[in-house]
C-alpha positions in Angstrom: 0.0 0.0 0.0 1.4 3.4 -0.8 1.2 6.6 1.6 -0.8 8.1 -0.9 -3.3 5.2 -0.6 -2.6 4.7 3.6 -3.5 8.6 3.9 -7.2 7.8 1.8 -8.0 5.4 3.9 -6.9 7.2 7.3 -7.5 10.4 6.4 -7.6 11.3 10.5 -4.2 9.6 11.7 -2.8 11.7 8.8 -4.5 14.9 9.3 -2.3 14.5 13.1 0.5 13.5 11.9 1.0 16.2 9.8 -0.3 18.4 12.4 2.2 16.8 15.6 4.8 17.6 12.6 3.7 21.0 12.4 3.8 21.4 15.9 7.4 19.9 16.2 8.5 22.3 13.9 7.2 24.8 14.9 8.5 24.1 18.6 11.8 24.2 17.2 11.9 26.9 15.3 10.4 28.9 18.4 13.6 27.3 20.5 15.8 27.8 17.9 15.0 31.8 17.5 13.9 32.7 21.2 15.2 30.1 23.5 18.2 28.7 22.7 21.4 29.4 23.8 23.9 31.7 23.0 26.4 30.0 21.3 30.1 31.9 21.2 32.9 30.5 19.5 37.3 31.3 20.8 39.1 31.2 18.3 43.5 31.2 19.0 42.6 32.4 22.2 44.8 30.6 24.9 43.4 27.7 26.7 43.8 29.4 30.5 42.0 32.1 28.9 39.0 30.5 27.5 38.6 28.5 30.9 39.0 31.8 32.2 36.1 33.5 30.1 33.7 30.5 30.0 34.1 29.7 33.8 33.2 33.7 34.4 29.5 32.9 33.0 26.7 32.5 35.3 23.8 31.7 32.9 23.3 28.7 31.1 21.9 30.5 28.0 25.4 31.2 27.2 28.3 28.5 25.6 31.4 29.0 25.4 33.9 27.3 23.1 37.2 26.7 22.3 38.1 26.6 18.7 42.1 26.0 17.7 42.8 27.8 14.4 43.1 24.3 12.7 39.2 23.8 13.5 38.4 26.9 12.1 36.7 25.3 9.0 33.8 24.3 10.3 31.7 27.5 12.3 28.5 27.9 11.3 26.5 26.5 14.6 27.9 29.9 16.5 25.9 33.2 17.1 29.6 35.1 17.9 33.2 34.2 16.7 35.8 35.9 18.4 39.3 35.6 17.3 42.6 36.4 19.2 44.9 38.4 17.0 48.2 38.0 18.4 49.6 34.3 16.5 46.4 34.0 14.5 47.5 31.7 11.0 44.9 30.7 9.0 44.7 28.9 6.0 42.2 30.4 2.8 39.6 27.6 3.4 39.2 28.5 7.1 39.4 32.2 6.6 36.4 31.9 3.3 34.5 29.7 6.3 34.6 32.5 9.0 33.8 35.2 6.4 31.1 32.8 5.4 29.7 32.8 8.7 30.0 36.4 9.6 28.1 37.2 6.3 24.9 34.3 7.6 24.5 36.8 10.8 26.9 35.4 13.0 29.2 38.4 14.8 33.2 38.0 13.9 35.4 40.3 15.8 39.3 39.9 16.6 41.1 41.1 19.8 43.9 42.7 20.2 44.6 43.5 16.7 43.5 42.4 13.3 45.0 40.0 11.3 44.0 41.8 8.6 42.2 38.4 6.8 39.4 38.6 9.0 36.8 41.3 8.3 34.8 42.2 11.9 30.7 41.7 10.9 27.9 43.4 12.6 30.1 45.2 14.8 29.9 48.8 14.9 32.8 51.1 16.3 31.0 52.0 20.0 30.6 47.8 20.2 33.8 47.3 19.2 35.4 49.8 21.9 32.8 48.3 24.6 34.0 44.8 23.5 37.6 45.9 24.3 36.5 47.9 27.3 35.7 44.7 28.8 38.4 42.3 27.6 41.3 44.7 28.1 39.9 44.9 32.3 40.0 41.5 32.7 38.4 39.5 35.6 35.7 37.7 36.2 32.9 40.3 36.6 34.0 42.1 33.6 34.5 38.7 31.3 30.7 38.1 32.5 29.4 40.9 31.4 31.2 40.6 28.3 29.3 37.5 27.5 26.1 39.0 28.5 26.9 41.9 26.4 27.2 39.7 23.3 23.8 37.9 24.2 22.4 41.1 24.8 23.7 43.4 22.3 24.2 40.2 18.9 22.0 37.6 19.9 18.9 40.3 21.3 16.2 38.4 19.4 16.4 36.1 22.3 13.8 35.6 25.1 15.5 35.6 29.0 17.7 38.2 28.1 20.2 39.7 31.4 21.5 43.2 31.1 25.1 44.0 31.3 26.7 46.1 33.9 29.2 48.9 32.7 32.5 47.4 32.8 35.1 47.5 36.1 37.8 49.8 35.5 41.3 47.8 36.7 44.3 50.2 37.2 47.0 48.4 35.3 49.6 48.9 38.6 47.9 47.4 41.5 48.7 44.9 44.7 46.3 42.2 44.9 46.2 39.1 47.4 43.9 36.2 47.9 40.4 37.5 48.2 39.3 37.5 44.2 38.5 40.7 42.5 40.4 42.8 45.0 43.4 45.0 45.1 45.6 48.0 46.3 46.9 50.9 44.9 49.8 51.2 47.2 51.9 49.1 49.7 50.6 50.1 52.8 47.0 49.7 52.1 48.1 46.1 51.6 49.6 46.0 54.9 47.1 47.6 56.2 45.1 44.4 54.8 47.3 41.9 56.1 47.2 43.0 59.7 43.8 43.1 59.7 43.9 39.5 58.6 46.9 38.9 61.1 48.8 37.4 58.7 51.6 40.5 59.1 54.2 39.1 60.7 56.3 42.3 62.0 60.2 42.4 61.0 60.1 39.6 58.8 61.7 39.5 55.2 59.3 41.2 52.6 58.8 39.5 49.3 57.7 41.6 46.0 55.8 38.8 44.0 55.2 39.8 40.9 53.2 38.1 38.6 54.1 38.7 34.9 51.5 36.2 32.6 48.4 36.6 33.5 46.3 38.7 35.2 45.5 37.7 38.6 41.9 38.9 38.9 40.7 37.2 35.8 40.2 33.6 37.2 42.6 30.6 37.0 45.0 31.3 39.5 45.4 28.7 42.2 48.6 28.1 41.5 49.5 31.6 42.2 47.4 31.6 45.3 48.9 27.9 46.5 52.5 30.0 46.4 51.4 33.1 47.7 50.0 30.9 50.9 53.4 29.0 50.9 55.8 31.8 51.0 53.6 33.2 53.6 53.4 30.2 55.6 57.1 29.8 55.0 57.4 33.0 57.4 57.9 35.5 54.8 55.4 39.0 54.3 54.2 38.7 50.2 53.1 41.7 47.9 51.9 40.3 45.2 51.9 43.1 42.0 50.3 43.0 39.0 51.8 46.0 37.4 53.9 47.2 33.8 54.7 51.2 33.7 55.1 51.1 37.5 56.5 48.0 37.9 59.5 49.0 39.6 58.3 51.8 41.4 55.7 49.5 43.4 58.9 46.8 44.0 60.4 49.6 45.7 57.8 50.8 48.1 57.4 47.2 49.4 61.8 47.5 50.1 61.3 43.8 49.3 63.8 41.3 51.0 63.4 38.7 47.5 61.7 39.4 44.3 59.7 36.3 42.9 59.1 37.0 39.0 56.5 34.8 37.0 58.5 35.4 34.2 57.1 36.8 30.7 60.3 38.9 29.2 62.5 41.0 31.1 61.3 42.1 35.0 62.9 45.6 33.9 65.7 47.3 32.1 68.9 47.9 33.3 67.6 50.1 36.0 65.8 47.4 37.7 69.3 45.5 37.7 71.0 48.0 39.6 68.2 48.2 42.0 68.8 44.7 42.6 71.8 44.7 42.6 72.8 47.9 45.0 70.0 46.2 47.5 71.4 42.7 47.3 68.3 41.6 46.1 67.7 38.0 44.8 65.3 37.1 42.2 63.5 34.0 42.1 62.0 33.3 39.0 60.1 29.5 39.0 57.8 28.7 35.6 54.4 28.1 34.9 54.2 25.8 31.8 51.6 25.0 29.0 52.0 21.3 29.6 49.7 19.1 31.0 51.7 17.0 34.2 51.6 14.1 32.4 53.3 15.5 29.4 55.5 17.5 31.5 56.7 13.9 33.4 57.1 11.9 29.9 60.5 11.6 28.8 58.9 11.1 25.3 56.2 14.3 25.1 58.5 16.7 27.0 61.2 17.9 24.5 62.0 20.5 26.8 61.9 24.2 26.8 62.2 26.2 23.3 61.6 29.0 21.0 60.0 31.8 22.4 58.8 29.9 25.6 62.5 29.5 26.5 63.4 33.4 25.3 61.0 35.0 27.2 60.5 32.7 30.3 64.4 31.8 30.9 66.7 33.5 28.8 65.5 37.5 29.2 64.9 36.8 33.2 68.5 35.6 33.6 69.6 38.9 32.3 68.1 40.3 34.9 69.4 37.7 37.4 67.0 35.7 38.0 67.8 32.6 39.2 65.7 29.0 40.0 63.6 28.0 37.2 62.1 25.7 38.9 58.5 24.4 37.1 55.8 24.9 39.6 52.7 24.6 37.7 51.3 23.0 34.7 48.2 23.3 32.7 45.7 20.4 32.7 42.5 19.4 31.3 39.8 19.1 34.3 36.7 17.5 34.3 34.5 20.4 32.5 36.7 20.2 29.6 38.6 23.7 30.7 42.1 24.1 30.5 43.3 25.2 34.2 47.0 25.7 35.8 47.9 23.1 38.9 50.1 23.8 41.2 52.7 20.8 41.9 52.7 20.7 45.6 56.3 18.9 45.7 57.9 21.7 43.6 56.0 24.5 45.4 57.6 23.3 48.8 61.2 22.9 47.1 61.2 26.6 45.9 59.9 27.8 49.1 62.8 26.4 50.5 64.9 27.9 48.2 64.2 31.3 48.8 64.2 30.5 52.6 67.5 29.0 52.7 68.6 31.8 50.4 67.8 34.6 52.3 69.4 33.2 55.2 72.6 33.3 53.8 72.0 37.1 54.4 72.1 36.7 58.4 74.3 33.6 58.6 77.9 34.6 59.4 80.2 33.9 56.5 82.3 31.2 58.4 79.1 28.8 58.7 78.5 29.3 54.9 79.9 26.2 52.7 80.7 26.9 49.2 81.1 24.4 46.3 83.7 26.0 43.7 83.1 23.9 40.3 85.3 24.2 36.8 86.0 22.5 34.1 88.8 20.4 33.7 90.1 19.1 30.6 92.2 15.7 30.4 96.0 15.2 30.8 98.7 17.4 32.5 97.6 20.9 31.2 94.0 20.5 32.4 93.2 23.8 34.4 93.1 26.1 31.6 90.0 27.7 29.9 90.5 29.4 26.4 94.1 30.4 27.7 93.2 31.7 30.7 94.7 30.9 33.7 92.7 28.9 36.1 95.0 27.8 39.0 95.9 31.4 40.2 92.4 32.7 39.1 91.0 30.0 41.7 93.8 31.1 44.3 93.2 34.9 44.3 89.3 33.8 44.6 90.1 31.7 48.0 92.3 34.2 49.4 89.0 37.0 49.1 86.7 34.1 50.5 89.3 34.3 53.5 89.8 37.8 53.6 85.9 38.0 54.0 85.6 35.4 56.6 84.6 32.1 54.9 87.1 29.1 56.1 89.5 28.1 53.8 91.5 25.2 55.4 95.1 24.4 54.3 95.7 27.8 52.3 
């Protein structure tokens, strides 16, 4: 029997079926346009940051994705691409794909800067400055809003619709400690803090932390938090900065015993050096790495430290002086499917060790000290010798200053 013939003879079953199919579609268009959610697509941003952003939202009307640039081919289920400028390669296919998109309705704008392949759609200059208002302030409240904004302001045809506060203003040189979302203009209102939370301990050494990849009010920062607790438990007074134009001018005010650096680049110029140097100041710089642990432990997946990574995390800090690159973090997939830094609790208590030991060396009288003198030597009779220069009395003038300053030197 055909359906033609099956629809004669039951003229009623077909009359609701077409009608329940009516209805269906009808339902889902209506969840489709008013109802569903807002669907926003990261593209190149970095992983902490997109756990960062998506782990801000507190409405389930709003998803957040992570999109590599290689999966950039395929975006036409999202209301909102952003892109991160900074790094951003893609090929013509996937570039043709977001303009595609942008030109179906979907909103494309790029942080930071444009790549200049990517054309922004459907946002107009006030949206784009409000966009950036919010992004460049980065913590959680404003990376809420933002997403809000995008629901609100892109995707406004929807139904259950919450309006955006006016982003938070974040001075780009601040203090900040463990409550989230707070921080202090100066020093002393950080003190101030601290002794209300009688966790000032008076006359004891003052560390300048300074934390130089990622904002610490945006989210995703135990592992800053887990050594901020550990130095403090350790005995030690910590001012934690977030800062760039100021940078050394809140280092100062603190009259830090130790500087601990989460290295990105330099800590300063030359100036910060002789700072450091004329204060006999250490600094500590451990790493934060984009590894997962398990990466990070394989002698196969871990082909050690590179490129830029290595430029900007080891090489530029050691100009400084930095010393102790110890890894005390890594970034790991958790059970939302975010991207988050851990803190490796065997790691964290070695370099809090460290910088305890170290800065006892300061008080510890120069005869106690013991000092391990290492060169290289070369085979056969003519081994202490270095390009021509002459090791053996280079090494004696060196034990006779340890001596003159106090340090035993038996049998000289």
């Amino acid at each position: 029997m055909s359906v033609i013939q099956f629809l004669r003879q039951h003229k009623s079953a077909g009359w609701k079926a077409g009608l329940a199919l009516l209805l269906v579609l009808g339902l889902y268009a209506f969840y489709s346009l008013l109802l569903s959610p807002t669907r926003i697509a990261l593209v190149n941003f970095p992983s902490y940051q997109v756990s960062n952003i998506a782990m801000a939202s507190d409405s389930r009307l709003i998803q957040v994705s992570e999109v590599k640039p290689e999966d950039a081919s395929s975006l036409k289920k999202y209301d909102a691409i952003l892109l991160f400028g900074p790094g951003l390669r893609l090929t013509e296919e996937q570039t043709e794909n977001i303009e595609a998109a942008g030109k179906k309705g979907a909103t494309v704008y790029t942080f930071i800067f444009s790549s200049g392949s990517i054309i922004n759609h459907h946002v107009d200059s006030l949206q784009q400055q409000q966009l950036d208002t919010y992004y460049n302030n980065r913590s959680k409240v404003n990376y809420r809003n933002m997403l809000h904004y995008i629901r609100n302001t892109f995707d406004s045809r929807k139904l259950f619709q919450t309006k955006p506060e006016e982003a938070v203003l974040i001075p780009s040189d601040i203090f900040f400690h463990l409550e989230d979302g707070v921080f202090y203009r100066t020093a002393d209102e950080l003190t101030n803090r601290l002794r209300e939370k009688k966790i000032y301990k008076e006359d004891a050494p003052r560390i300048a932390f300074i934390s130089g990849m990622t904002s610490p009010l945006e989210g995703n920062r135990s592992y800053v938090d887990s050594l901020i607790v550990r130095l403090t438990d350790a005995g030690f007074n910590v001012y934690p900065i977030a800062a760039a134009a100021k940078r050394q001018e809140l280092m100062e005010s603190v009259h830090p015993d130790a500087v601990v650096y989460l290295p990105m680049g330099r800590l300063g110029g030359d100036k910060t050096v002789q700072w450091l140097t004329e204060n006999n100041i250490p600094l500590f710089c451990p790493l934060s790495i984009m590894l997962s642990r398990e990466e990070w432990l394989s002698d196969d997946k871990n082909k050690g430290v590179t490129g830029g990574y290595l430029t900007a995390r080891i090489v530029l800090p050691e100009i400084d002086g930095g010393i102790d690159p110890l890894v005390i973090s890594t970034q790991n997939e958790h059970q939302n499917g975010y991207y988050m830094f851990d803190a490796e609790s065997e790691r964290l208590d070695n370099f809090t060790g460290n910088v305890r030991k170290y800065l006892q060396l300061r008080t510890k009288p120069n005869q106690e000290k013991r000092i391990a003198i290492c060169y290289f030597k070369a085979a056969g009779q003519a081994s202490l010798v270095a390009a021509g220069l002459e090791v053996a009395p280079s090494l004696y003038e060196l034990l006779k200053r340890l001596k003159h300053e106090g340090y035993n030197v038996d049998g000289l």
